[in-house]
C-alpha positions as CSV (number, residue, x, y, z in Angstrom):
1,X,-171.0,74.0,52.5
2,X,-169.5,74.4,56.2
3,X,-166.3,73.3,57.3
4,X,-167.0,72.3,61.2
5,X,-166.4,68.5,60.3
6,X,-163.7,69.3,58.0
7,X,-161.1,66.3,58.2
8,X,-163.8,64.0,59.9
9,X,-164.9,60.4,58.9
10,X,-168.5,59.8,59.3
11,X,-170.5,56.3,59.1
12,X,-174.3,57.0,58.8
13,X,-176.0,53.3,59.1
14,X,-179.3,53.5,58.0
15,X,-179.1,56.7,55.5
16,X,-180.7,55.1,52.2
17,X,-183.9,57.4,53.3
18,X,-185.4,59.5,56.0
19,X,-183.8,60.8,58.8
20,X,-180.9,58.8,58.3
21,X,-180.2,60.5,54.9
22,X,-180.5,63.9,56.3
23,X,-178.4,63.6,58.6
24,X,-175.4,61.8,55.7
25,X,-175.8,64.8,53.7
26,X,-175.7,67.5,56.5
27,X,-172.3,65.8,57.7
28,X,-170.8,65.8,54.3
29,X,-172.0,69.8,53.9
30,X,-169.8,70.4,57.3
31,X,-167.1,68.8,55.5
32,X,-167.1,65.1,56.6
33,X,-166.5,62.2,54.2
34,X,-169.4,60.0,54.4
35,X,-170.3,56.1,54.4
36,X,-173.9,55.8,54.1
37,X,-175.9,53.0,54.9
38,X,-178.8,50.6,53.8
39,X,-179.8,47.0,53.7
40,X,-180.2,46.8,49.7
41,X,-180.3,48.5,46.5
42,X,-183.3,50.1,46.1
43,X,-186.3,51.3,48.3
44,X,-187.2,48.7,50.7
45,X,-190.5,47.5,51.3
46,X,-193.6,48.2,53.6
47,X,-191.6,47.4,57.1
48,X,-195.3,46.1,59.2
49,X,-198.1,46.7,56.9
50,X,-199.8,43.6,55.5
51,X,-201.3,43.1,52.5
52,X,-204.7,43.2,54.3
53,X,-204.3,46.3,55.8
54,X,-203.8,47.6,52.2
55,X,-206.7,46.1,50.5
56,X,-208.6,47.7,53.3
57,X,-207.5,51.4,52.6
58,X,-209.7,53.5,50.2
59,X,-208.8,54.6,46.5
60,X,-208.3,57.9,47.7
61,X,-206.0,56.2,50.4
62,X,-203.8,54.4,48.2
63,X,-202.8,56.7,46.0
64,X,-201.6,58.9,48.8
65,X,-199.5,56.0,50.3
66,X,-198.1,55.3,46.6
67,X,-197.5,59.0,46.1
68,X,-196.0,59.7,49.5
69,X,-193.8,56.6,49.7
70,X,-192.5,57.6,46.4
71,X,-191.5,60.9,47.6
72,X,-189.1,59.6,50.2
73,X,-187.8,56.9,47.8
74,X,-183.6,56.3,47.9
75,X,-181.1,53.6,49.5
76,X,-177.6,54.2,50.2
77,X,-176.2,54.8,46.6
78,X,-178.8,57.6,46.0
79,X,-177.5,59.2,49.4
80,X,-173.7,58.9,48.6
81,X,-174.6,60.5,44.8
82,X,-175.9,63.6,46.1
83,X,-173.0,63.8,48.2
84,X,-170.9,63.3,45.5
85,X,-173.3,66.2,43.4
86,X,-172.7,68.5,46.6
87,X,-168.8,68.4,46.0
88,X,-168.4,65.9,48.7
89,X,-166.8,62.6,49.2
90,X,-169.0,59.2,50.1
91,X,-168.9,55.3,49.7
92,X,-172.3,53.4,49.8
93,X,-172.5,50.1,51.7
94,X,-175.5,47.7,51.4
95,X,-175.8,45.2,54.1
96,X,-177.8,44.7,57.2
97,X,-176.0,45.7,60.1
98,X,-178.5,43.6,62.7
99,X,-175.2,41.0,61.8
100,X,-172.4,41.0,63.4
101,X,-169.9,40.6,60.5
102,X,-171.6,43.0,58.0
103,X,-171.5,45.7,60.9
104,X,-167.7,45.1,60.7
105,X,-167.6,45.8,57.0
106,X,-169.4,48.8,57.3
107,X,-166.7,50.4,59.4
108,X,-164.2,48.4,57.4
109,X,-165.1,50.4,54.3
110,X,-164.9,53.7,56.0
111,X,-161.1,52.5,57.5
112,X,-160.4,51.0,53.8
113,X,-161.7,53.7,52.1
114,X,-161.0,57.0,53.9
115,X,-158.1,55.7,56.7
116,X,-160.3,56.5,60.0
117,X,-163.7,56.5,61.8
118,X,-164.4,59.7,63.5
119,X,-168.2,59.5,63.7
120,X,-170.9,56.6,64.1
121,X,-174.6,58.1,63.9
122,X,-176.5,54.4,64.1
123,X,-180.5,55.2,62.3
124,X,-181.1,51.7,61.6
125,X,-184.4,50.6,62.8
126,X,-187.9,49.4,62.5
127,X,-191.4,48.6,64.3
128,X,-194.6,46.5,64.4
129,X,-198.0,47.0,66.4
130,X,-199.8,44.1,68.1
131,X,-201.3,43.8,71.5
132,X,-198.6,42.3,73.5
133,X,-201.1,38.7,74.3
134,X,-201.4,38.4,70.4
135,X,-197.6,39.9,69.7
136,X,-195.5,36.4,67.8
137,X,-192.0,35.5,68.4
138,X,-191.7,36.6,65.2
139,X,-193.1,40.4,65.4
140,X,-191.0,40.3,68.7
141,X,-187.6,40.0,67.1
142,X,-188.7,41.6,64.0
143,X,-188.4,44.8,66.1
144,X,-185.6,43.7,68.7
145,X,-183.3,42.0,66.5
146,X,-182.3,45.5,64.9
147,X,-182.1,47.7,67.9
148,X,-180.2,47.9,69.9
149,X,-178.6,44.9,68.5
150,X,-177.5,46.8,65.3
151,X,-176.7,49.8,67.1
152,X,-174.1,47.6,69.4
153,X,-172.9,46.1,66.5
154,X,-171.8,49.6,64.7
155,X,-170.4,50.4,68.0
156,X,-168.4,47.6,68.6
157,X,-166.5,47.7,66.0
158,X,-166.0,51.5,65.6
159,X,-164.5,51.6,69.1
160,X,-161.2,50.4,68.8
161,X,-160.3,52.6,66.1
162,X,-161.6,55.8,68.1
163,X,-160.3,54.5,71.1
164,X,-156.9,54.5,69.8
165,X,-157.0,57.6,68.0
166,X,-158.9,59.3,71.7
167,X,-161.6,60.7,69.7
168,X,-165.3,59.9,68.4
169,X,-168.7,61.0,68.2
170,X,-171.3,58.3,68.5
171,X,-175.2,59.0,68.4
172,X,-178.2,56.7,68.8
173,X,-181.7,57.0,67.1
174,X,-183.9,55.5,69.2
175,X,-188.0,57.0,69.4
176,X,-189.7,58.8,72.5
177,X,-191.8,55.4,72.7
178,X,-188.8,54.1,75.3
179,X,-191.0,55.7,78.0
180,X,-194.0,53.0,77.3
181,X,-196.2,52.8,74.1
182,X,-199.8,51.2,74.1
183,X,-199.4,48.4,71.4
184,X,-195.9,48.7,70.7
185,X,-194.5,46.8,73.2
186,X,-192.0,45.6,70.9
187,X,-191.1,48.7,69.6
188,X,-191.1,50.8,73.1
189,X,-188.4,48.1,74.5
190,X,-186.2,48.2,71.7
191,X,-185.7,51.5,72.2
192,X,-185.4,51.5,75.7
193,X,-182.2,49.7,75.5
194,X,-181.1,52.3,73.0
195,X,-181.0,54.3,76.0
196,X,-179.3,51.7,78.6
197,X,-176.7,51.1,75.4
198,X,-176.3,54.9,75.3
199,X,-175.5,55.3,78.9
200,X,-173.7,53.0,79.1
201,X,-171.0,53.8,76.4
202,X,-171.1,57.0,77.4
203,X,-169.7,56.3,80.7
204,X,-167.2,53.9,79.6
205,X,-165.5,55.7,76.6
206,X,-165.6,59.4,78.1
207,X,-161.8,58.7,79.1
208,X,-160.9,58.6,75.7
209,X,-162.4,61.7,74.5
210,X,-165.2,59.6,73.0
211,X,-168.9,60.3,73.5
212,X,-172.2,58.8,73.2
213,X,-175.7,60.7,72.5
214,X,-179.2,59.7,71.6
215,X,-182.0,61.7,70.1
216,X,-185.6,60.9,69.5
217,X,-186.7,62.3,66.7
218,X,-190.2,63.3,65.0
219,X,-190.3,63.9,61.0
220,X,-192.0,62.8,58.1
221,X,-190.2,59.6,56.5
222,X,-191.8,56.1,55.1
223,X,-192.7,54.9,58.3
224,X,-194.2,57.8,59.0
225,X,-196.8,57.3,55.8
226,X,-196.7,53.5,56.8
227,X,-197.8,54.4,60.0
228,X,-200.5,56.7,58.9
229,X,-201.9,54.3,56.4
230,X,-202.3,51.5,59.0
231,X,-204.1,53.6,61.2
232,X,-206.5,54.9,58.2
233,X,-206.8,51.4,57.9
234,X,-207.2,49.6,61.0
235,X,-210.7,49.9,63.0
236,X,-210.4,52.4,66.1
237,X,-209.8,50.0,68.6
238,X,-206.6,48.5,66.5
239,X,-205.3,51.9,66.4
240,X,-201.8,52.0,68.0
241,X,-201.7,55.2,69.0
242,X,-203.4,54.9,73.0
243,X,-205.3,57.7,74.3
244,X,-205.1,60.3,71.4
245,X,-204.8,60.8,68.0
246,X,-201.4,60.6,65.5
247,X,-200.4,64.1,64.0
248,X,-201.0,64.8,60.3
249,X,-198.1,63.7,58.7
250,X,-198.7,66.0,55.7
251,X,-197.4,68.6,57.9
252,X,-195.3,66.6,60.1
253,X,-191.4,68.5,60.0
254,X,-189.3,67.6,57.1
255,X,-186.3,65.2,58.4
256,X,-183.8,67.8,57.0
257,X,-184.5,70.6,59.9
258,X,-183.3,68.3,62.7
259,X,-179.8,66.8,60.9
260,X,-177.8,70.7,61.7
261,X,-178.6,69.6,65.6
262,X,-176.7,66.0,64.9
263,X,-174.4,67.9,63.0
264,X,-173.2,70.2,66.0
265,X,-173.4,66.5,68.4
266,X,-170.4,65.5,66.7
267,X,-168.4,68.4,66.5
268,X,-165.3,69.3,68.4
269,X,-167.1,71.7,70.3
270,X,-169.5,69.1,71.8
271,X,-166.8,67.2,73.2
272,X,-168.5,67.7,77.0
273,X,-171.8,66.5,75.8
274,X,-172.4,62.5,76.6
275,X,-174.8,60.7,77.9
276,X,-177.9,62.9,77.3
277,X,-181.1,62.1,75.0
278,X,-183.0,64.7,73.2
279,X,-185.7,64.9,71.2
280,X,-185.8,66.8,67.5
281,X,-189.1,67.8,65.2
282,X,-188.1,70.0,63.5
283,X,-186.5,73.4,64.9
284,X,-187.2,72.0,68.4
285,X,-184.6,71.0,70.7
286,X,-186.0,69.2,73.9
287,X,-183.3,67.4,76.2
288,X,-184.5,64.6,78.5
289,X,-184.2,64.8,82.6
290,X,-181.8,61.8,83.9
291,X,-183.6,58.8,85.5
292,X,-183.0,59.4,89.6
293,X,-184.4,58.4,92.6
294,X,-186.9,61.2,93.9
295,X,-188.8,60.0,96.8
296,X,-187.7,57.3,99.7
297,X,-188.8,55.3,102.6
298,X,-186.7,53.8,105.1
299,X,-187.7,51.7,108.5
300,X,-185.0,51.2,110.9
301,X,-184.5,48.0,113.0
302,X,-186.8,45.0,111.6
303,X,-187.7,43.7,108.3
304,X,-191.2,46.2,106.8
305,X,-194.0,44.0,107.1
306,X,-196.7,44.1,104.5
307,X,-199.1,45.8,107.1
308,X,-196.8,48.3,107.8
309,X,-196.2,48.8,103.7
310,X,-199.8,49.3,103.3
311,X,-200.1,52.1,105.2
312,X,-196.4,54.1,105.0
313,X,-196.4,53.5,100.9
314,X,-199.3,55.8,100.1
315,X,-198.8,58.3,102.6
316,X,-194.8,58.8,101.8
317,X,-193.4,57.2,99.0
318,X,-196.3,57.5,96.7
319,X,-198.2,60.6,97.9
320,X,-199.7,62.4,95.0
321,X,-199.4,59.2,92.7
322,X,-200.6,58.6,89.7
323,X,-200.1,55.8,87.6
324,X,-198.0,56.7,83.8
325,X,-200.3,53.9,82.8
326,X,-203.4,55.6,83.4
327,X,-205.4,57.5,80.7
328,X,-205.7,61.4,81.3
329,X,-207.9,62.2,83.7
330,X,-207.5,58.5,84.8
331,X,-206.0,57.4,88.6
């Protein structure tokens, strides 16, 4: 046990399993009191997978999705008794945070039950494949309706107590997919505006000694056996993973070697750090570019004409061009 969040208030939302866990019992080991996070007692279901794709899996497959989704099983009681077993202090709350009022009682219990909010890690989340011409309304906001919806929700309601004590911590999950994923459209925006919600905190609370981080992480949780089993599943063409192939996740990085990095996020000593989005897989630390502007054309006097745009576009603004939609090797 540590002592670098000794003192601190910690709300994990979305710490029944997974990365979200991790991270709850990291922050209690560093001394904070925790109030972890889940929908509903118990391991939740399958978040995408249908009951075709199952049947379509082999014996051999099926018992290692039973086997490995048994291994990750737990919901926010388990998280806060292992806590408790640790030494530590936590509450568990069940509720969905994608609504507005149960996001409220989430920080509510961690005000009620331990006087303050000091840190808001939001890990809530879920996804769905589907070409985007065959994607329903329904798969839409199956995806979107949790983040950044969820996320905003946490952080609306966590503000006004860290605003008014001039301190907080906030960090975002959101998935390396905000930069465009082929059949996972769905998914790719939801986490895009993780980032733009992100940002945008950031910039807006830094006065009051609040910040606002995100991280991308890679690890091996449920949806990363989901995820394999649909693809074991599907026909190659289905596959949602684009142009290459989805790593093993029998040796993807356990979700515990990235939690000491969200850990240090919210200490005092990363009170200068805002803004920024990194990735984690195990004991890597990668840290996003910022989005800027990086090449420019300008015409003085008249309005460009589309003429003039055909031939000043290729030759300045997009010299040595290639589209981030293209396959490798592809223009």
């Amino acid at each position: 046990m540590g002592n670098n969040l000794e003192g601190k208030v910690a709300v994990v939302a979305g710490s029944g399993q997974g990365i979200g866990r991790a991270i709850a019992i990291h922050l209690a080991k560093e001394g904070a009191r925790v109030v972890t996070n889940n929908r509903c007692k118990g391991s939740t279901g399958f978040a995408f997978i249908t009951e075709e794709n199952l049947k379509a899996l082999s014996k051999e497959n099926k018992k290692w999705l039973e086997d490995g989704m048994k291994s990750v099983e737990g919901d926010a009681e388990t998280t806060a008794n292992t806590i408790k077993e640790m030494g530590g202090e936590a509450i568990p709350f069940f509720g969905d945070v994608s609504k507005f009022d149960v996001a409220e009682q989430l920080i509510k219990t961690a005000v009620d039950g331990f006087g303050k909010i000091d840190i808001l890690v939001n890990v809530v989340g879920t996804f769905g494949f589907s070409e985007i011409w065959k994607m329903s309304e329904e798969q839409w906001d199956h995806v979107c309706a949790i983040k950044p919806k969820a996320h905003f929700n946490c952080i609306r309601h966590a503000l006004p107590y860290m605003m008014e004590q001039k301190w907080g911590r906030i960090i975002n999950c959101t998935s390396g997919a905000f930069a465009g994923s082929d059949k996972h459209t769905n998914y790719a925006t939801a986490n895009a505006g993780v980032l733009g919600l992100t940002w945008s905190v950031a910039q807006e609370v830094y006065k009051y000694g609040i910040t606002c981080n995100a991280f991308a992480p890679a690890a091996l949780t449920r949806a990363s056996y989901e995820l394999e089993a649909y693809i074991r599943a599907v026909p190659p063409e289905q596959s949602p993973m684009g142009y290459g192939k989805i790593s093993i996740m029998d040796v993807s990085p356990p979700p515990e070697e990235l939690a000491p990095f969200i850990a240090y996020l919210v200490t005092e000593d990363a009170g200068n750090i805002s803004g920024s989005v990194f990735f984690t897989a195990g004991n890597g630390i990668d840290m996003y570019g910022d989005l800027r502007m990086e090449k420019r054309i300008f015409k003085y006097g008249d309005h460009w004409t589309v003429d003039e745009l055909k031939k000043e576009v290729p030759r300045g603004l997009l010299r040595g061009y290639r589209s981030p939609a293209a396959p490798p090797g592809g223009n």
